[in-house]
Structure formats: structure tokens, C-alpha cells
ROLOLO-367139 format. One line per field, with one value per atom (N, C-alpha, C, O): residue number from 1; residue in three letters; atom name; x, y, z. Coordinates in nm, 3 decimals. Each point is the difference from the previous one (the first is absolute). Example, Ala and Ser with C-alpha at 12.3 -4.5 7.8 and 13.67 -1.06 7.14 Angstrom:
BEGIN
n (1  1  1  1  2  2  2  2);
res (ALA  ALA  ALA  ALA  SER  SER  SER  SER);
atom (N  CA  C  O  N  CA  C  O);
px (1.319  -0.089  0.090  0.104  -0.139  0.082  -0.077  0.051);
py (-0.569  0.119  0.120  -0.002  0.107  0.119  0.109  0.111);
pz (0.780  0.000  0.000  0.066  -0.138  0.006  0.073  0.017);
***
This chain:
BEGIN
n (1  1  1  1  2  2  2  2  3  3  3  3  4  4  4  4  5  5  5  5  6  6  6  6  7  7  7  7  8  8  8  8  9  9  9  9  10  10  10  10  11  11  11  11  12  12  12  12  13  13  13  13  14  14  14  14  15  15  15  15  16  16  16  16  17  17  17  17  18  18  18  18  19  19  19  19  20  20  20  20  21  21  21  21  22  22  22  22  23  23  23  23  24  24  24  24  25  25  25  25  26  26  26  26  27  27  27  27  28  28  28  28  29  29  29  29  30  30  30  30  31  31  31  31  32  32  32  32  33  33  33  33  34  34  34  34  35  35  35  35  36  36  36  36  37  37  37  37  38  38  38  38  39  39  39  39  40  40  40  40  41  41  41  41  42  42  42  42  43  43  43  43  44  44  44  44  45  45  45  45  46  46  46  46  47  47  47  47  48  48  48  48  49  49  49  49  50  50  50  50  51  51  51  51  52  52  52  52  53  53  53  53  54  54  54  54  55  55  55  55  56  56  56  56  57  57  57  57);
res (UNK  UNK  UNK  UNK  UNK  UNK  UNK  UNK  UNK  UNK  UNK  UNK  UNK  UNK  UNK  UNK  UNK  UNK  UNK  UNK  UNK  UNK  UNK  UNK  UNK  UNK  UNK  UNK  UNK  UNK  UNK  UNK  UNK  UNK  UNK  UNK  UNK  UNK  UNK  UNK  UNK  UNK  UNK  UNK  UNK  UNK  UNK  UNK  UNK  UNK  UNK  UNK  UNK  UNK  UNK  UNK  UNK  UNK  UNK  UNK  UNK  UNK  UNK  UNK  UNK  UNK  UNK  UNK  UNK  UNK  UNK  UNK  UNK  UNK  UNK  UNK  UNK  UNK  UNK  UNK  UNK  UNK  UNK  UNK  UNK  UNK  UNK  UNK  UNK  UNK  UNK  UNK  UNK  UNK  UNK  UNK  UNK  UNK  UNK  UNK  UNK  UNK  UNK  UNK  UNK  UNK  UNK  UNK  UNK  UNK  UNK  UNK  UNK  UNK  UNK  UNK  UNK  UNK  UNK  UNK  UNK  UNK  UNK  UNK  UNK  UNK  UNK  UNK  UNK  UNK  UNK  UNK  UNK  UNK  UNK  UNK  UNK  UNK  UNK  UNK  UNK  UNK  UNK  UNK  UNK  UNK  UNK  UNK  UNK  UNK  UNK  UNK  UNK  UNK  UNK  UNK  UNK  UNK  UNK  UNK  UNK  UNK  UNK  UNK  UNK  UNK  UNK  UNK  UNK  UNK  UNK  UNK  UNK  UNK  UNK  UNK  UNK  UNK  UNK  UNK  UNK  UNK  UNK  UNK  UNK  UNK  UNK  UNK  UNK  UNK  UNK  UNK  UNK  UNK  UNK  UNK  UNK  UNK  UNK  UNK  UNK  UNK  UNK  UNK  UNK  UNK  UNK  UNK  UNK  UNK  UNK  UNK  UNK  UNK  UNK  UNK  UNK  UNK  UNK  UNK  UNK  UNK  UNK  UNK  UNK  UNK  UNK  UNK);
atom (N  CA  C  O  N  CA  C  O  N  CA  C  O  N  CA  C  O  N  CA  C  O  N  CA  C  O  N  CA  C  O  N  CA  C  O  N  CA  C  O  N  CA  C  O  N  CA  C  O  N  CA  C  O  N  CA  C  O  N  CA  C  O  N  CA  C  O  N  CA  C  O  N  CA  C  O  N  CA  C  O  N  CA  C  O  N  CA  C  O  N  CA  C  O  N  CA  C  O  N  CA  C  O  N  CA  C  O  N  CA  C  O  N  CA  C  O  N  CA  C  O  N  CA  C  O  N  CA  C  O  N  CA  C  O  N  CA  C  O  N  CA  C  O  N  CA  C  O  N  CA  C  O  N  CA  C  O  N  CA  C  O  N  CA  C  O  N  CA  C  O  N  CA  C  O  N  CA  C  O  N  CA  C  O  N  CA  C  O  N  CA  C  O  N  CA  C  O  N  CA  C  O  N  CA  C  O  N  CA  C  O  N  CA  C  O  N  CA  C  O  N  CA  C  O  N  CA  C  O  N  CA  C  O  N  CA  C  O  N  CA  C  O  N  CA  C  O  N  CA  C  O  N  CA  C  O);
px (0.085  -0.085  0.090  0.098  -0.143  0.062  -0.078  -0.120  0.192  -0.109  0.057  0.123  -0.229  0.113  -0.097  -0.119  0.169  -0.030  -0.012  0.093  -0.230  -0.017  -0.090  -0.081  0.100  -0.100  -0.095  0.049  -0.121  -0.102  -0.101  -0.044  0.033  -0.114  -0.101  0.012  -0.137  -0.120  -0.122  -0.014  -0.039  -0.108  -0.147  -0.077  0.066  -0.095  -0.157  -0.083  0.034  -0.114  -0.025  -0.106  0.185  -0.033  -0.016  0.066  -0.081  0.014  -0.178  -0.090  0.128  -0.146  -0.100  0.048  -0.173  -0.020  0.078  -0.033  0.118  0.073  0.141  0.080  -0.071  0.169  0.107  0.054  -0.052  0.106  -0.016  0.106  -0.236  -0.008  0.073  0.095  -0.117  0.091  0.165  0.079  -0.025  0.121  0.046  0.120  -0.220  0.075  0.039  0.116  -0.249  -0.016  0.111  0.052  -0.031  0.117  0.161  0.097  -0.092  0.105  0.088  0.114  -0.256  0.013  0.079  0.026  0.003  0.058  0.140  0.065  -0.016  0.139  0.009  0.110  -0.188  0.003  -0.131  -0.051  0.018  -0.078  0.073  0.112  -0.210  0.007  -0.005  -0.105  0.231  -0.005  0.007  0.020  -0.033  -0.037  0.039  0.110  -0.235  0.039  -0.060  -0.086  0.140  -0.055  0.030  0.108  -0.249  -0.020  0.102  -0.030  0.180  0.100  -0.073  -0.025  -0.009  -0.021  -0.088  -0.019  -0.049  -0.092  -0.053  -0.057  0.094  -0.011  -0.131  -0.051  -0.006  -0.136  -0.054  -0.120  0.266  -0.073  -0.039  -0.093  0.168  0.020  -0.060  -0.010  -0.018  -0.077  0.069  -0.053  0.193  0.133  0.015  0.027  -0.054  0.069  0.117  0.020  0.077  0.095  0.007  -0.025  0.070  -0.035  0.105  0.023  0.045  0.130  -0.087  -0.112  0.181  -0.063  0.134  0.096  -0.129  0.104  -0.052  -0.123  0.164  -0.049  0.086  0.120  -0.220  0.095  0.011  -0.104  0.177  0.008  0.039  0.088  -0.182  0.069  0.063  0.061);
py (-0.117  0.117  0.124  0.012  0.087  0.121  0.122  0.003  0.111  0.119  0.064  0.010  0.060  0.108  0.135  -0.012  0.129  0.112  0.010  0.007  -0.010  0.059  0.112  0.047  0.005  0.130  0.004  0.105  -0.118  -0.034  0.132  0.100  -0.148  0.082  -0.007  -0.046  0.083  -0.045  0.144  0.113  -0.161  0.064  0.006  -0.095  0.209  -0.027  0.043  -0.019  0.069  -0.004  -0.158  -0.032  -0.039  -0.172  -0.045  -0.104  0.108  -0.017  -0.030  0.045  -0.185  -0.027  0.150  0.110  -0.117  0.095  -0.019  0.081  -0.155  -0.023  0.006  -0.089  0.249  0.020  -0.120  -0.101  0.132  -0.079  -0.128  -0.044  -0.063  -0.124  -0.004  -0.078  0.160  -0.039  0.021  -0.083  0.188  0.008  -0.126  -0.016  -0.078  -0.067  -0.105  -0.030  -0.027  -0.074  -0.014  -0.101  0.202  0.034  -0.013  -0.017  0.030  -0.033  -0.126  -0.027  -0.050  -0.151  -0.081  -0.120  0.214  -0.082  0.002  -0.098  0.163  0.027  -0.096  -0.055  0.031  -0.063  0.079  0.107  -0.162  0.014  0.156  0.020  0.078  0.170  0.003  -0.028  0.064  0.062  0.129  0.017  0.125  0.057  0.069  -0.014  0.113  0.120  0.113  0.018  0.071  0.132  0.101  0.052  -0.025  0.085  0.146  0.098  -0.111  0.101  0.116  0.111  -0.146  0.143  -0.045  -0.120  0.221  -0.034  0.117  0.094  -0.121  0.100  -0.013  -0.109  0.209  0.055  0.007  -0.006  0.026  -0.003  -0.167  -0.022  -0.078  -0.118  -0.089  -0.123  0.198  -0.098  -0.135  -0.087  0.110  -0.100  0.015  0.102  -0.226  0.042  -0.094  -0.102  0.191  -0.115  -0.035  0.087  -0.254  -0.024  -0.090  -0.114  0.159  -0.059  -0.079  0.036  -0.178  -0.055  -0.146  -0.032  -0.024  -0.065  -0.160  -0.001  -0.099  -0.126  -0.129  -0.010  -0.106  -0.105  -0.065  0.020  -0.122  -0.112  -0.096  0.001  -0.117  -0.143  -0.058  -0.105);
pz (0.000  0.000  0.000  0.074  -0.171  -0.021  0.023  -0.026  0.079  -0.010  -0.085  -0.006  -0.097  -0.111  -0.019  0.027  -0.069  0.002  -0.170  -0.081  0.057  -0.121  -0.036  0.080  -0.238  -0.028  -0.091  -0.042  -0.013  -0.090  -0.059  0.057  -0.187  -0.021  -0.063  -0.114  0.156  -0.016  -0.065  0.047  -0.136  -0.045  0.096  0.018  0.027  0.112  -0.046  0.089  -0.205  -0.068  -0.046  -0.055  0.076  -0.083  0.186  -0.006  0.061  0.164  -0.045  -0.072  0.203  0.064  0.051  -0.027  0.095  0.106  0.122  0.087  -0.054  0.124  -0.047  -0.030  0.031  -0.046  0.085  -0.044  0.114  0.126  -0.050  -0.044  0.033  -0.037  -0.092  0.003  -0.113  -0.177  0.050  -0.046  0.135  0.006  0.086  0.023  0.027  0.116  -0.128  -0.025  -0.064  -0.085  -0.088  -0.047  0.036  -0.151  0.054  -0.075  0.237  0.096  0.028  0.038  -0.087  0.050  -0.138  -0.001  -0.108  -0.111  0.053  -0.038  0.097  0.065  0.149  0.009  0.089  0.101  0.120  -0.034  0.145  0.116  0.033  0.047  -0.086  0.060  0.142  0.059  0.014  0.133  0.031  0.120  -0.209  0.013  -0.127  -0.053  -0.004  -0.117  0.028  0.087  -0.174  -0.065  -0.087  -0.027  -0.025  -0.101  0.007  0.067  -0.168  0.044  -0.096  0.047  -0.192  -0.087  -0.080  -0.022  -0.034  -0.136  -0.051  0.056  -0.199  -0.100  -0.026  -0.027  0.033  -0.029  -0.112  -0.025  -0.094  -0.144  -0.042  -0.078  0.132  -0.080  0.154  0.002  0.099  0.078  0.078  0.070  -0.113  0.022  0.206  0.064  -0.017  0.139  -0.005  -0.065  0.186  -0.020  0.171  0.084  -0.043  0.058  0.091  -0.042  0.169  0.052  0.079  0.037  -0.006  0.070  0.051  -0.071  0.199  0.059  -0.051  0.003  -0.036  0.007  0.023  -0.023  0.085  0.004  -0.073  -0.065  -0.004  -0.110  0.077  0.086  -0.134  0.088  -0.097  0.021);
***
């Protein structure tokens, strides 16, 4: 088991109604989210980007 620090970015108009659900969702292709957040997002293109800590077994 590993913890790694990654950054991602996500289109948040294609987002469920449960922003947080889609970011946890979209988290889990990388490993189990122990904690993120929403650092920036451009307003024209709707882009968030998204640091977040995770484990990999």
C-alpha cells in the first residue's frame, strides 16, 4: 500500500448533481481518496483542477 499526491482535472458542467460524488468517483481511477480539493477553475472552460491525496494497494 502506497499513498501518492496527485492533481487532476476535471470538467465540472459534465458533473453529476453531486459535485463531490463525481470528484470522489473520478478519484478512484487512481486509488481510495483520503482527502481532496478543488485548487482553481477557470470560469471560461468550466475546468476545475483538483489536488487530492490517495492510497494504492
Amino acid at each position: 500500500m502506497t499513498i501518492e499526491s496527485i492533481e487532476i482535472e476535471m470538467n465540472i458542467t459534465t458533473a453529476t448533481t453531486d459535485l463531490a460524488r463525481s470528484i470522489k468517483l473520478n478519484l478512484q481511477q487512481w486509488g481510495e481518496p483520503l482527502r481532496w480539493a478543488i485548487t482553481a477553475v477557470d470560469p471560461g472552460t468550466n475546468i476545475a483542477k483538483i489536488e487530492a491525496i490517495v492510497i494504492k494497494a
